[in-house]
MDTraj code that builds the backbone (N, CA, C; nanometers):
import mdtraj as md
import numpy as np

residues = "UNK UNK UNK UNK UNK UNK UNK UNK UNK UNK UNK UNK UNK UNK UNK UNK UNK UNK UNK UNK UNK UNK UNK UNK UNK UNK UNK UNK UNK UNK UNK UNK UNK UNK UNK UNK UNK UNK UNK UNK UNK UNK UNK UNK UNK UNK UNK UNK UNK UNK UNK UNK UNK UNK UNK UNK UNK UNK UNK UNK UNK UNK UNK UNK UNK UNK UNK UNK UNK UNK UNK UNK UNK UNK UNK UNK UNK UNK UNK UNK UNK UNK UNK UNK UNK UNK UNK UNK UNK UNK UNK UNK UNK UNK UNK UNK UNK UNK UNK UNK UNK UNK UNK UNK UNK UNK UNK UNK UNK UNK UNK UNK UNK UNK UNK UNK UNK UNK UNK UNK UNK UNK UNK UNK UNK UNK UNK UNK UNK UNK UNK UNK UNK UNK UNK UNK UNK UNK UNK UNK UNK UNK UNK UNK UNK UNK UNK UNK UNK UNK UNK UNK UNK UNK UNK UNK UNK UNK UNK UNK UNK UNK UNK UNK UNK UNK UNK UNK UNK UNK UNK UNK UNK UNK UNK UNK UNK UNK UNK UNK UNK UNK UNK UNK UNK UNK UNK UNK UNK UNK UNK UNK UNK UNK UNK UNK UNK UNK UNK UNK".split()
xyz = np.array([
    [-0.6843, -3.8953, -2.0947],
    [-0.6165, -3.7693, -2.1258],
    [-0.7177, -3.6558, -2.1284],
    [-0.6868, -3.5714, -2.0352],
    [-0.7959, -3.4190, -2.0425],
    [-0.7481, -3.3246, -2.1428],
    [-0.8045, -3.2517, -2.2214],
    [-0.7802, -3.1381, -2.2837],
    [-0.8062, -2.9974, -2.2017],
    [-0.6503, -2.9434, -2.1988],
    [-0.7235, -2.7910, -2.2033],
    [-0.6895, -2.6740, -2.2837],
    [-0.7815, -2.6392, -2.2991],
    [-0.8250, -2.4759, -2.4450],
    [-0.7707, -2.3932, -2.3445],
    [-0.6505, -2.2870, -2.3862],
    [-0.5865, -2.2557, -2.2848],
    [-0.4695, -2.1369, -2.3757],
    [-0.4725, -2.0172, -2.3185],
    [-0.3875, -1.9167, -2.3356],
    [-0.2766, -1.8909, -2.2454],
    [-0.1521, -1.9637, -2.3108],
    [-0.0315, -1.9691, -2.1997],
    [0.0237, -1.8612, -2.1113],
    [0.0118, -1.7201, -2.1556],
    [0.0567, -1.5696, -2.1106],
    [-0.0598, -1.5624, -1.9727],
    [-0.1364, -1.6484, -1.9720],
    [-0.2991, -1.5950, -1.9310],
    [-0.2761, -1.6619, -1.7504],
    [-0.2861, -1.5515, -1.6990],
    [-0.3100, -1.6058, -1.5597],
    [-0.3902, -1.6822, -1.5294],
    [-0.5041, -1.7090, -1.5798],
    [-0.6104, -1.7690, -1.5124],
    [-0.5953, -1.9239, -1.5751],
    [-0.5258, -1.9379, -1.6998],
    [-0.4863, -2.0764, -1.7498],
    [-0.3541, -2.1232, -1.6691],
    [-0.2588, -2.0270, -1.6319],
    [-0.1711, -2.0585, -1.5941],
    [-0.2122, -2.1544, -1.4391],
    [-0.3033, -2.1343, -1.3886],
    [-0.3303, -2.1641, -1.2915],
    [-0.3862, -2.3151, -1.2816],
    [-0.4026, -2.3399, -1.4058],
    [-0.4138, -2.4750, -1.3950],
    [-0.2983, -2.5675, -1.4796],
    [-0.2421, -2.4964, -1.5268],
    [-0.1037, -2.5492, -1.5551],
    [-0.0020, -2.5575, -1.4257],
    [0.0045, -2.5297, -1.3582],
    [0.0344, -2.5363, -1.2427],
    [0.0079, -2.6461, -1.1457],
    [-0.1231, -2.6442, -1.1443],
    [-0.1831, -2.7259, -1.0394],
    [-0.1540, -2.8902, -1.1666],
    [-0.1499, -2.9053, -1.2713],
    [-0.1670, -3.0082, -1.3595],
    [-0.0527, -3.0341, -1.3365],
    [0.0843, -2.9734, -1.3501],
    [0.2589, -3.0004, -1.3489],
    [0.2842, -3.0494, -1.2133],
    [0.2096, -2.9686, -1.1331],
    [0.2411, -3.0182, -0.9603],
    [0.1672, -3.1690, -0.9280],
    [0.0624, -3.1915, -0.9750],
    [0.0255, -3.3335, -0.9662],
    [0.0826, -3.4608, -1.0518],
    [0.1366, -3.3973, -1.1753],
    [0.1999, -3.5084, -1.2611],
    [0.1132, -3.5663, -1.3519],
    [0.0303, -3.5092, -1.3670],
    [-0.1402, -3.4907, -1.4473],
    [-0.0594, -3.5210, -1.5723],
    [-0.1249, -3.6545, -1.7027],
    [-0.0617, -3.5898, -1.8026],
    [-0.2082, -3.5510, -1.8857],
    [-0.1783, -3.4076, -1.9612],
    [-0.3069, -3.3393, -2.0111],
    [-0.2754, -3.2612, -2.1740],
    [-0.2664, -3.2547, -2.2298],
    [-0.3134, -3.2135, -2.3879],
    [-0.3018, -3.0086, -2.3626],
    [-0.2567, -2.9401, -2.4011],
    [-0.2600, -2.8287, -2.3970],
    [-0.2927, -2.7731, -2.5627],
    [-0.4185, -2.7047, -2.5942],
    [-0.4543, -2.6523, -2.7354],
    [-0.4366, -2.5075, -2.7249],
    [-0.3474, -2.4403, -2.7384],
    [-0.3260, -2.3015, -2.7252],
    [-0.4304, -2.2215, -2.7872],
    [-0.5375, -2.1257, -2.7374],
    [-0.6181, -2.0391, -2.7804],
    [-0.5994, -1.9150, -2.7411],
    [-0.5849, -1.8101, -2.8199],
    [-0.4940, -1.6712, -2.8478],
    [-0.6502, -1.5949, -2.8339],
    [-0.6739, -1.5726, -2.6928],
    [-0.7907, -1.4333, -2.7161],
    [-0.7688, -1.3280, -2.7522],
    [-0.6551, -1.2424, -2.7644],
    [-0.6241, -1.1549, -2.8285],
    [-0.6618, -1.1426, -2.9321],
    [-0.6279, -1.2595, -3.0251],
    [-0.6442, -1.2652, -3.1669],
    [-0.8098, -1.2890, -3.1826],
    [-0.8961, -1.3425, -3.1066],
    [-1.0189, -1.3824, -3.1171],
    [-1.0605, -1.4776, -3.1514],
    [-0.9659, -1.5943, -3.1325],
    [-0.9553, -1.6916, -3.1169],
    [-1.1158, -1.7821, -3.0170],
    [-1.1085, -1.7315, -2.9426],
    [-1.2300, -1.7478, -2.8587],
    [-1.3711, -1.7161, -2.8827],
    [-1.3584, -1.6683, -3.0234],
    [-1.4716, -1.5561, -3.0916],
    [-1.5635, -1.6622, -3.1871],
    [-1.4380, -1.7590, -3.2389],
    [-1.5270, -1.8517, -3.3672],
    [-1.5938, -1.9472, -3.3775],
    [-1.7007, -1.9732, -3.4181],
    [-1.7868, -2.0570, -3.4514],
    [-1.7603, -2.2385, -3.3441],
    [-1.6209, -2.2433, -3.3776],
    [-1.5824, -2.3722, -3.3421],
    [-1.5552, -2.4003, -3.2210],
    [-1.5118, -2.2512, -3.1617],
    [-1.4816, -2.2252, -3.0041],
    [-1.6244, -2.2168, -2.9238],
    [-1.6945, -2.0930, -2.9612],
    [-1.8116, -2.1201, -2.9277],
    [-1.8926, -2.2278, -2.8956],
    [-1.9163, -2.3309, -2.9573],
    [-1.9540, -2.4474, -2.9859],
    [-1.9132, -2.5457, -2.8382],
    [-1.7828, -2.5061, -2.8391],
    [-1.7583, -2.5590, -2.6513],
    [-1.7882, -2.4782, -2.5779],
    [-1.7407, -2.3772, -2.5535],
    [-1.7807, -2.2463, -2.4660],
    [-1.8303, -2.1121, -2.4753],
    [-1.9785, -2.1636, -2.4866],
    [-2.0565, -1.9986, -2.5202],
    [-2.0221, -1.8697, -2.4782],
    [-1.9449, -1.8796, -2.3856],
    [-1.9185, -1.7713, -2.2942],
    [-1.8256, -1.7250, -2.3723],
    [-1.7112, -1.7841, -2.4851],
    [-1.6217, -1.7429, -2.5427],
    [-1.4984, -1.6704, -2.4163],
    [-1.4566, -1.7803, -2.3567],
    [-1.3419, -1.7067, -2.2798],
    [-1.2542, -1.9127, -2.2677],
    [-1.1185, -1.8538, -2.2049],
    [-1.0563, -1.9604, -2.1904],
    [-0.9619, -1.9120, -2.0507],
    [-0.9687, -2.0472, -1.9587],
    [-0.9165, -2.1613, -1.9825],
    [-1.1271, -2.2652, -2.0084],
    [-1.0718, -2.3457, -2.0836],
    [-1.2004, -2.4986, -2.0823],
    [-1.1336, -2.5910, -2.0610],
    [-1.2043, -2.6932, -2.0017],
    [-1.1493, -2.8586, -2.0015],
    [-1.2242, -2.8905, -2.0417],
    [-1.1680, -3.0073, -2.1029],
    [-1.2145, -3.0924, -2.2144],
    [-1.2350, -3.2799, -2.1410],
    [-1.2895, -3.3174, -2.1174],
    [-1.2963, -3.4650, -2.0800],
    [-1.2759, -3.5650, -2.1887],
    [-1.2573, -3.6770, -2.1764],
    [-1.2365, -3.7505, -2.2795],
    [-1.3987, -3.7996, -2.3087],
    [-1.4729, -3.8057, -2.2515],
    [-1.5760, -3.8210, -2.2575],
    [-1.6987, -3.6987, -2.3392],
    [-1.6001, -3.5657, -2.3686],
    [-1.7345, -3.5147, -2.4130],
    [-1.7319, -3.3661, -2.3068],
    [-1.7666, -3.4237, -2.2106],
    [-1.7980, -3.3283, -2.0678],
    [-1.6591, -3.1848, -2.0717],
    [-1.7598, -3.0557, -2.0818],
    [-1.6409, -2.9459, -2.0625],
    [-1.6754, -2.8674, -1.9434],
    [-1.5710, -2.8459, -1.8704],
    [-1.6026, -2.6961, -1.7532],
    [-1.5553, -2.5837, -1.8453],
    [-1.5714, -2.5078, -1.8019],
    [-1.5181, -2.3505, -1.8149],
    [-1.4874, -2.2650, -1.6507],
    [-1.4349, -2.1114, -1.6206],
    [-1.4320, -2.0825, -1.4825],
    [-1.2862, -2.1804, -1.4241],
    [-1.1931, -2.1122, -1.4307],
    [-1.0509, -2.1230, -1.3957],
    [-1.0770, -2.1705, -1.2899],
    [-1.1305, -2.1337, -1.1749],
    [-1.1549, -2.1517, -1.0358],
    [-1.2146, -2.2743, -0.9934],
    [-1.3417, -2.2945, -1.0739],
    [-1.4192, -2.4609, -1.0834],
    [-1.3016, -2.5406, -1.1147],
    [-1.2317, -2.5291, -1.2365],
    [-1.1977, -2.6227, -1.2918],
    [-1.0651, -2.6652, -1.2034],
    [-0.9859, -2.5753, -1.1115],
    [-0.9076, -2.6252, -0.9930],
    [-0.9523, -2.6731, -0.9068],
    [-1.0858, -2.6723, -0.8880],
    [-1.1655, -2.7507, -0.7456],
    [-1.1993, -2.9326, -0.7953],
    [-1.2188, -2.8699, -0.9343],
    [-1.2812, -3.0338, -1.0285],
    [-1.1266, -3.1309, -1.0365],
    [-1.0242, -3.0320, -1.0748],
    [-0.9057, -3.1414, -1.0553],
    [-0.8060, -3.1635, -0.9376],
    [-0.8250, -3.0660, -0.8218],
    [-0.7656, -3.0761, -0.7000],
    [-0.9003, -3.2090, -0.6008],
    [-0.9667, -3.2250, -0.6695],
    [-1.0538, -3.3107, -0.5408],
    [-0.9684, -3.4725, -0.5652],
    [-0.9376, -3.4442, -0.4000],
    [-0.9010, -3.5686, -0.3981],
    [-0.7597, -3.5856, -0.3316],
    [-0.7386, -3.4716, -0.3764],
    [-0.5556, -3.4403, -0.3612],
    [-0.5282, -3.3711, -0.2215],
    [-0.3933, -3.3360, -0.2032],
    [-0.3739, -3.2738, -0.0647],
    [-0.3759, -3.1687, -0.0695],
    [-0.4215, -3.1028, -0.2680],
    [-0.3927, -2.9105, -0.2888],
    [-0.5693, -2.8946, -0.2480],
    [-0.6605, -2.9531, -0.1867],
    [-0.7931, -2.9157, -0.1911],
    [-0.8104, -3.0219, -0.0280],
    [-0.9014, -2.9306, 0.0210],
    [-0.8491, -3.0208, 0.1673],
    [-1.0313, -3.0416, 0.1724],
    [-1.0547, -3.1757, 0.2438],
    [-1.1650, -3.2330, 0.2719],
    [-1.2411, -3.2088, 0.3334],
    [-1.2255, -3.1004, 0.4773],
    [-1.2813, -3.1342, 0.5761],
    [-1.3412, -2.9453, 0.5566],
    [-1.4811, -2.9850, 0.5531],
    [-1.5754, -2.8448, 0.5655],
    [-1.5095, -2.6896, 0.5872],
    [-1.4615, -2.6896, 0.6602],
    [-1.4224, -2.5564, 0.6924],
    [-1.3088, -2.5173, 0.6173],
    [-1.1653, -2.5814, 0.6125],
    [-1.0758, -2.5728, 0.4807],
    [-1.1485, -2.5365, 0.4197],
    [-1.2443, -2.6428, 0.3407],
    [-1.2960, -2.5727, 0.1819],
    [-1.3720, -2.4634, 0.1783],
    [-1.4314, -2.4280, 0.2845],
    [-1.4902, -2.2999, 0.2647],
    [-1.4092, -2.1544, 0.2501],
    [-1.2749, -2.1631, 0.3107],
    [-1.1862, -2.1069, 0.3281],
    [-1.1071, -2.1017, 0.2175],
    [-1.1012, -2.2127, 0.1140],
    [-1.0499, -2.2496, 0.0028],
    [-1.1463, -2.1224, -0.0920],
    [-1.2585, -2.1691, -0.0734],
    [-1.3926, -2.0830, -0.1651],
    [-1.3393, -1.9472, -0.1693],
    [-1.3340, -1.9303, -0.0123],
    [-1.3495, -1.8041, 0.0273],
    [-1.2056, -1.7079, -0.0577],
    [-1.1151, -1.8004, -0.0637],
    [-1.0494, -1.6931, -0.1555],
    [-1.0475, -1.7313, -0.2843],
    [-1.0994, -1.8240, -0.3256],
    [-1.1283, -1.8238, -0.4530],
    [-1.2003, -1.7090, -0.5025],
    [-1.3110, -1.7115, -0.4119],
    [-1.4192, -1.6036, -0.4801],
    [-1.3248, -1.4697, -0.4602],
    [-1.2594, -1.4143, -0.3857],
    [-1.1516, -1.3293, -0.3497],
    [-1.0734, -1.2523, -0.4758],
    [-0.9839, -1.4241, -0.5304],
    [-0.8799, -1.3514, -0.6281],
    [-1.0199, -1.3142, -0.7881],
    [-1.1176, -1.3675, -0.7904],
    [-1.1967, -1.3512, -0.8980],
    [-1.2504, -1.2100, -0.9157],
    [-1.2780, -1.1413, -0.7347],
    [-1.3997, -1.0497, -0.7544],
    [-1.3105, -0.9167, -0.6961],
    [-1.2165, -0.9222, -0.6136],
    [-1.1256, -0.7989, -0.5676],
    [-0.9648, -0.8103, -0.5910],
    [-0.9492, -0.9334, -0.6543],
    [-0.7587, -0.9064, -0.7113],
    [-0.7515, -0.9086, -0.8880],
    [-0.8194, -0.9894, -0.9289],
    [-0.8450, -1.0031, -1.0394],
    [-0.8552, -0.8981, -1.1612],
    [-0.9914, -0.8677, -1.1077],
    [-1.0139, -0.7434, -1.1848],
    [-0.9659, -0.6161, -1.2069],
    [-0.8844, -0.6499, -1.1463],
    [-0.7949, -0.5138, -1.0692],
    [-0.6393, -0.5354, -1.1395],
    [-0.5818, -0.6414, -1.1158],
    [-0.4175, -0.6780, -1.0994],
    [-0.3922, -0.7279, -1.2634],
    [-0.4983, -0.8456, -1.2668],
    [-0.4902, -0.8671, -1.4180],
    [-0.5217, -0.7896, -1.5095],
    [-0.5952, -0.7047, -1.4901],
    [-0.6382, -0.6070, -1.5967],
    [-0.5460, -0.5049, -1.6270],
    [-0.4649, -0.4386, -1.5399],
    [-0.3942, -0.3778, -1.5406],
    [-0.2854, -0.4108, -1.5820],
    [-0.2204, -0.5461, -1.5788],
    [-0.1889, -0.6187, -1.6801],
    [-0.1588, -0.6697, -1.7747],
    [-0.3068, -0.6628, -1.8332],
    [-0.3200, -0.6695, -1.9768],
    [-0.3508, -0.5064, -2.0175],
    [-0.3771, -0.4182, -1.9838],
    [-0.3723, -0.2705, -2.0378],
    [-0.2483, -0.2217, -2.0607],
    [-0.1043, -0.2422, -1.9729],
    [0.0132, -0.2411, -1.9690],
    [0.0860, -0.2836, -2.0835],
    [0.0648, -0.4521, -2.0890],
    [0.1483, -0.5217, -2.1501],
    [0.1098, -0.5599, -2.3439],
    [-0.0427, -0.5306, -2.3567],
    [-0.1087, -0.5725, -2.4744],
    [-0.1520, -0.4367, -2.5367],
    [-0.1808, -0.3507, -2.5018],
    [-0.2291, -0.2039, -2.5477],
    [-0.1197, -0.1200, -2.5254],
    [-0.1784, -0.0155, -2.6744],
    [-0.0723, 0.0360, -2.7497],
    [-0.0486, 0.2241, -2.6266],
    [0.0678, 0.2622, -2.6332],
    [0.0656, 0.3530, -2.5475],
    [-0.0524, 0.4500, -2.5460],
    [-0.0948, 0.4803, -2.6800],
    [-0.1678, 0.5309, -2.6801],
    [-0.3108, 0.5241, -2.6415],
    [-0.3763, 0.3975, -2.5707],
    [-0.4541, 0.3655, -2.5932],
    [-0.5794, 0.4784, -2.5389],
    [-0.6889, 0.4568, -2.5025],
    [-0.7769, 0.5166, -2.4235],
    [-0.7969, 0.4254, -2.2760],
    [-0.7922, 0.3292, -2.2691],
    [-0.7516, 0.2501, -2.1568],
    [-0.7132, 0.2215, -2.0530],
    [-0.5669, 0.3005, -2.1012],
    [-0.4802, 0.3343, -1.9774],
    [-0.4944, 0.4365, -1.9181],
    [-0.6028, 0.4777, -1.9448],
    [-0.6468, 0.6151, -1.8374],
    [-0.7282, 0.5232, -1.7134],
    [-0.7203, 0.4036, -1.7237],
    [-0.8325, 0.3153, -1.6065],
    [-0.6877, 0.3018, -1.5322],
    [-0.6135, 0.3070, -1.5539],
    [-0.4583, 0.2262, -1.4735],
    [-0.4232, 0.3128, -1.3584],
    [-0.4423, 0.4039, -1.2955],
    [-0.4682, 0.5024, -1.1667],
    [-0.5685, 0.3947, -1.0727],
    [-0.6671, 0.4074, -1.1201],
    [-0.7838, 0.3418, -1.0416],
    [-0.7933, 0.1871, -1.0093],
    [-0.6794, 0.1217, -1.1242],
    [-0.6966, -0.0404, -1.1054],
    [-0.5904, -0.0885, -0.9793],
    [-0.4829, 0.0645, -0.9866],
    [-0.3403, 0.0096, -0.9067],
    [-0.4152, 0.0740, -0.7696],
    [-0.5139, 0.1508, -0.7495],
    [-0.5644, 0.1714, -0.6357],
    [-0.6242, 0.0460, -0.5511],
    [-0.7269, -0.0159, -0.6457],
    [-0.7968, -0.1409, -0.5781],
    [-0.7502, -0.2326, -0.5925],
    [-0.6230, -0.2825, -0.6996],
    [-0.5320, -0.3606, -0.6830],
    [-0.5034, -0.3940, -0.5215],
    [-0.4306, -0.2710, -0.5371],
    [-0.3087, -0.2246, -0.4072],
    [-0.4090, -0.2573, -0.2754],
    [-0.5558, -0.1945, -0.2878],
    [-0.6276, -0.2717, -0.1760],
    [-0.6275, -0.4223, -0.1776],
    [-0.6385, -0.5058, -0.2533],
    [-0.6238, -0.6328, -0.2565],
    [-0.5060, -0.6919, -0.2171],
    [-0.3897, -0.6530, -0.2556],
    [-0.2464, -0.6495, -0.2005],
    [-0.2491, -0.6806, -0.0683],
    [-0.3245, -0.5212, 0.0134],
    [-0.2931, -0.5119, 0.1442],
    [-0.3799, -0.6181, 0.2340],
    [-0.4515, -0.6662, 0.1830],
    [-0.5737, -0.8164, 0.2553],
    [-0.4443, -0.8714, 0.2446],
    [-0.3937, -0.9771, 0.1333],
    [-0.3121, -1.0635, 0.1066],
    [-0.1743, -1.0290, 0.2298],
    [-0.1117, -0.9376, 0.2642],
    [0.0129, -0.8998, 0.2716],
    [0.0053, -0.9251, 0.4394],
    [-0.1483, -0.8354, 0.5314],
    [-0.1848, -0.8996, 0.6255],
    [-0.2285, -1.0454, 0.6859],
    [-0.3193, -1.1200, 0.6018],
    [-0.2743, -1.2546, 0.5786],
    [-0.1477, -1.2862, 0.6137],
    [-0.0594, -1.2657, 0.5067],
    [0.0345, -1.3683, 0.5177],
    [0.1409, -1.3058, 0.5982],
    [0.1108, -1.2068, 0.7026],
    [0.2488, -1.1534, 0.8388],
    [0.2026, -1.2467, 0.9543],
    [0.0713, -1.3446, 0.9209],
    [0.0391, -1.4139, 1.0716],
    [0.0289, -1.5737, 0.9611],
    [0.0174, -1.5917, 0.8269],
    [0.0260, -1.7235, 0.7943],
    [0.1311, -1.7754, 0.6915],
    [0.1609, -1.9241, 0.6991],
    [0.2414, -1.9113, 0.5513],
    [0.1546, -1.9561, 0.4184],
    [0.0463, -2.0201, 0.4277],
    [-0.0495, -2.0281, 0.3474],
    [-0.1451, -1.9486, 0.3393],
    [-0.2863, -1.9604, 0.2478],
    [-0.4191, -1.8960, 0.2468],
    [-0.5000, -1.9889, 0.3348],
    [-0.4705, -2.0990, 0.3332],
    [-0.5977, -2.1996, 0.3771],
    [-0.5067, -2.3009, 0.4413],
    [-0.4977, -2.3202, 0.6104],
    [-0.4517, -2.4060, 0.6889],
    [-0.3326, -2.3913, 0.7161],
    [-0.2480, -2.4877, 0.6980],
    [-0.1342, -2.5322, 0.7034],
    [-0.0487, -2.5754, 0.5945],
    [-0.1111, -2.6132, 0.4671],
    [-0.0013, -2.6153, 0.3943],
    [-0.1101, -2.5788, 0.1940],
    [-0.0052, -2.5386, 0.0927],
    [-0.0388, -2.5413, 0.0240],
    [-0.1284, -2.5723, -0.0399],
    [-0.2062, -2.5146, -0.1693],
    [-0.3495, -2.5399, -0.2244],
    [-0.3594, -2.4732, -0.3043],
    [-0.5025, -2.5006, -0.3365],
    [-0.5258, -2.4186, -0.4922],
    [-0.5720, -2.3119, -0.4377],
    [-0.5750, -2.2386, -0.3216],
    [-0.5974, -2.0807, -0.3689],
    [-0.4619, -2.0715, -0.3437],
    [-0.3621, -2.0893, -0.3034],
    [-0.2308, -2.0402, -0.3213],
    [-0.1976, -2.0169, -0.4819],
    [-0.2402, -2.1435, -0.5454],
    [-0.1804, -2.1330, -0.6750],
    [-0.2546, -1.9821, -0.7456],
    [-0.4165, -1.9950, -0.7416],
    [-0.4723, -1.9219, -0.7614],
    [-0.4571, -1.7388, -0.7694],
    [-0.3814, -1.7140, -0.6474],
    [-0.3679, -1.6242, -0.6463],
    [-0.2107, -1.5819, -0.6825],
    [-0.1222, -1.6726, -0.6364],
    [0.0092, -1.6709, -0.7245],
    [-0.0302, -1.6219, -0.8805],
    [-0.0704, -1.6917, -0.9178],
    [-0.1050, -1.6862, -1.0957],
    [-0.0792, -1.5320, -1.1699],
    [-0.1677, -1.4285, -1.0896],
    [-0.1895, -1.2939, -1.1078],
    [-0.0776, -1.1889, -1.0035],
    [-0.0672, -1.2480, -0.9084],
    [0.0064, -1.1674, -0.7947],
    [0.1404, -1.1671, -0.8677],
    [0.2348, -1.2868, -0.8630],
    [0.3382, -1.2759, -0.9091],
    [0.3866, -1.2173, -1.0366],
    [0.3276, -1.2118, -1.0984],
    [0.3608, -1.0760, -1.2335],
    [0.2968, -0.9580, -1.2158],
    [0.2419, -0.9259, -1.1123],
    [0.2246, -0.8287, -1.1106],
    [0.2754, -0.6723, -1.0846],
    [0.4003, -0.7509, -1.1290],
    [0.4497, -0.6007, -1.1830],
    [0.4419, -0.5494, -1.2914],
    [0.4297, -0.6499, -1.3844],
    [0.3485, -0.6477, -1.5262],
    [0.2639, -0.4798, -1.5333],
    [0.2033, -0.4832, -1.4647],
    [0.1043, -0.3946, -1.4414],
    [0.1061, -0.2555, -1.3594],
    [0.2216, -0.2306, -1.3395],
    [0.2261, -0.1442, -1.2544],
    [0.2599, -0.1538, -1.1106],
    [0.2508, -0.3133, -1.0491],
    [0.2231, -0.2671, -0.9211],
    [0.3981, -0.2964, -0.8702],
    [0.4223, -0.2398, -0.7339],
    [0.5734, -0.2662, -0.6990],
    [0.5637, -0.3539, -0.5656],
    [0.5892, -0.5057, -0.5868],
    [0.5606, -0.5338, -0.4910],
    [0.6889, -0.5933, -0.3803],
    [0.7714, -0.4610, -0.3572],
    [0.9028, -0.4443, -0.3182],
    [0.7686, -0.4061, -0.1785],
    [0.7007, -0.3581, -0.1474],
    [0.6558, -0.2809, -0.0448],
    [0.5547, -0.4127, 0.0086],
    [0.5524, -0.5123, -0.0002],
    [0.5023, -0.6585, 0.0595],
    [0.6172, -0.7504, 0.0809],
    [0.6755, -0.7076, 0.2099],
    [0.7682, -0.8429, 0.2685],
    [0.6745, -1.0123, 0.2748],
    [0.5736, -0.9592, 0.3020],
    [0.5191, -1.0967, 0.3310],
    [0.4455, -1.1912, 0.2241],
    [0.4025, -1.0702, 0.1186],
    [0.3519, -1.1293, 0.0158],
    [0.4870, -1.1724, -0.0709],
    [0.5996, -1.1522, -0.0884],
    [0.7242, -1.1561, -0.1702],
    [0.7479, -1.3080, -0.1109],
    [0.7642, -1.3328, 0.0481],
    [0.8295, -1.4498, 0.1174],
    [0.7363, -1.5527, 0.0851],
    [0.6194, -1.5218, 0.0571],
    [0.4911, -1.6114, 0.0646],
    [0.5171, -1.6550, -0.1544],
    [0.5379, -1.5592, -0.2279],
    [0.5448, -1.6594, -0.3695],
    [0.6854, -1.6619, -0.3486],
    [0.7880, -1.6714, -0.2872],
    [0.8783, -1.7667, -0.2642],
    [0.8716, -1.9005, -0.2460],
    [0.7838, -1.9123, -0.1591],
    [0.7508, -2.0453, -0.0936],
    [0.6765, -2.1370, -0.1972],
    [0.5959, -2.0611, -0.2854],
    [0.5493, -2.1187, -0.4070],
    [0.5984, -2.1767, -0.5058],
    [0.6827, -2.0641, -0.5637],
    [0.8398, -2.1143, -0.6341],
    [0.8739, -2.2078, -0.6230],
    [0.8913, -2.2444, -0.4623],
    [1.0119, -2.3465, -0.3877],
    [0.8745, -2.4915, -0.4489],
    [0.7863, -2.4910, -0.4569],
    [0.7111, -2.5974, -0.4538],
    [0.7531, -2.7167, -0.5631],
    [0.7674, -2.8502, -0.4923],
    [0.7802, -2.9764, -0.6328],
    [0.7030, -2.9798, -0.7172],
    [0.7573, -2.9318, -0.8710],
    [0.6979, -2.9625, -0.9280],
    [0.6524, -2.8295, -1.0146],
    [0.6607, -2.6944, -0.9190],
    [0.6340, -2.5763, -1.0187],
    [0.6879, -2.5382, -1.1539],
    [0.5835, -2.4881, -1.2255],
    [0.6295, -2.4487, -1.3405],
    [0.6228, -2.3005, -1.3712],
    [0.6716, -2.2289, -1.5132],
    [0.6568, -2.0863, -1.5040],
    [0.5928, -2.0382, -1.5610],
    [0.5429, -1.9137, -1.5256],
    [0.4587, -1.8606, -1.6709],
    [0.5135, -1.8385, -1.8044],
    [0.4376, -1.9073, -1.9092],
    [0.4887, -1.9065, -1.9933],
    [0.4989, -1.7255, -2.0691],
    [0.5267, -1.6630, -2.0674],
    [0.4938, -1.5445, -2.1679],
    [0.5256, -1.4873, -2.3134],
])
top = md.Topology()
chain = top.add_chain()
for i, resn in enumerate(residues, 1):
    res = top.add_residue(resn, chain, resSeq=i)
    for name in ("N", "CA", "C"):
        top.add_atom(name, md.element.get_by_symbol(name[0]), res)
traj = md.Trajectory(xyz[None], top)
């Protein structure tokens, strides 16, 4: 049985709740509330210095941290992580993608929206996040008018990956009535055996 330290609202946990429900994985879920700072105390620390979540937990002791690792550590093997060199680089390649140009952008905006108070000082960043969002969008939206996946021919963990954040992202501002292809493409996700939802 794996443990994971894990904030259910949280895209980046959701993403391995996902990939765990779609395999039939059975795994331990310990809800950790970063909001609250949960991730802040002594006891959390202690597994993950970095103080962020999602972590896995091994039965053995052994923890990852990094949402993205920890879908590569439990997709090996499976048909959501494909074997052969070039797939996985392609796999990487948007891994590193939704982390460094959708991410920071889609989720954040996000959480400035949905967790901060109108007033905040914050939401003065929300102009600039739905800008480079919206650039990230438009990679994804081209993509997927010539594919139905990210990587090959059929489903994977950067699909899930980037589902995770894309699909609520209206959460945040963005309208993604103006992506036929990105809309048909987390359809197809949806449609998958075995999906589950975000919890919020």
């Amino acid at each position: 049985m794996i443990t994971i330290y894990g904030k259910r609202s949280s895209g980046n946990c959701y993403k391995l709740q996902l990939l765990l429900d779609q395999l039939g994985h059975d795994y331990r879920w310990v809800e950790v509330d970063s909001t609250r700072g949960e991730t802040r105390t002594a006891e959390y620390l202690a597994k993950n210095p970095n103080g962020k979540v999602p972590l896995l937990e091994l039965d053995d002791g052994r923890r990852l941290a990094e949402s993205n690792a920890i879908l590569c550590y439990l997709a090996e093997g499976t048909s959501f992580l494909a074997s052969e060199a070039w797939l996985r680089a392609q796999t990487l390649q948007w891994l590193f993608f939704e982390q460094y140009s959708h991410e920071p952008y889609i989720a954040v905006a996000r959480f400035i929206s949905l967790y901060l108070p109108a007033d905040h000082p914050r939401r003065a960043e929300l102009p600039q996040l739905h800008v480079r969002g919206a650039e990230a969008l438009a990679v994804m939206e081209d993509h997927f008018a010539a594919h139905e996946w990210l990587v090959g021919e059929r489903y994977g963990i950067a699909d899930m990956a980037l589902y995770a954040y894309t699909h609520c992202a209206a959460d945040g501002g963005f309208d993604l009535a103006v992506y036929p292809s990105i809309t048909a493409w987390l359809g197809r996700v949806k449609a998958q055996t075995g999906h589950s939802p975000l919890q919020r």
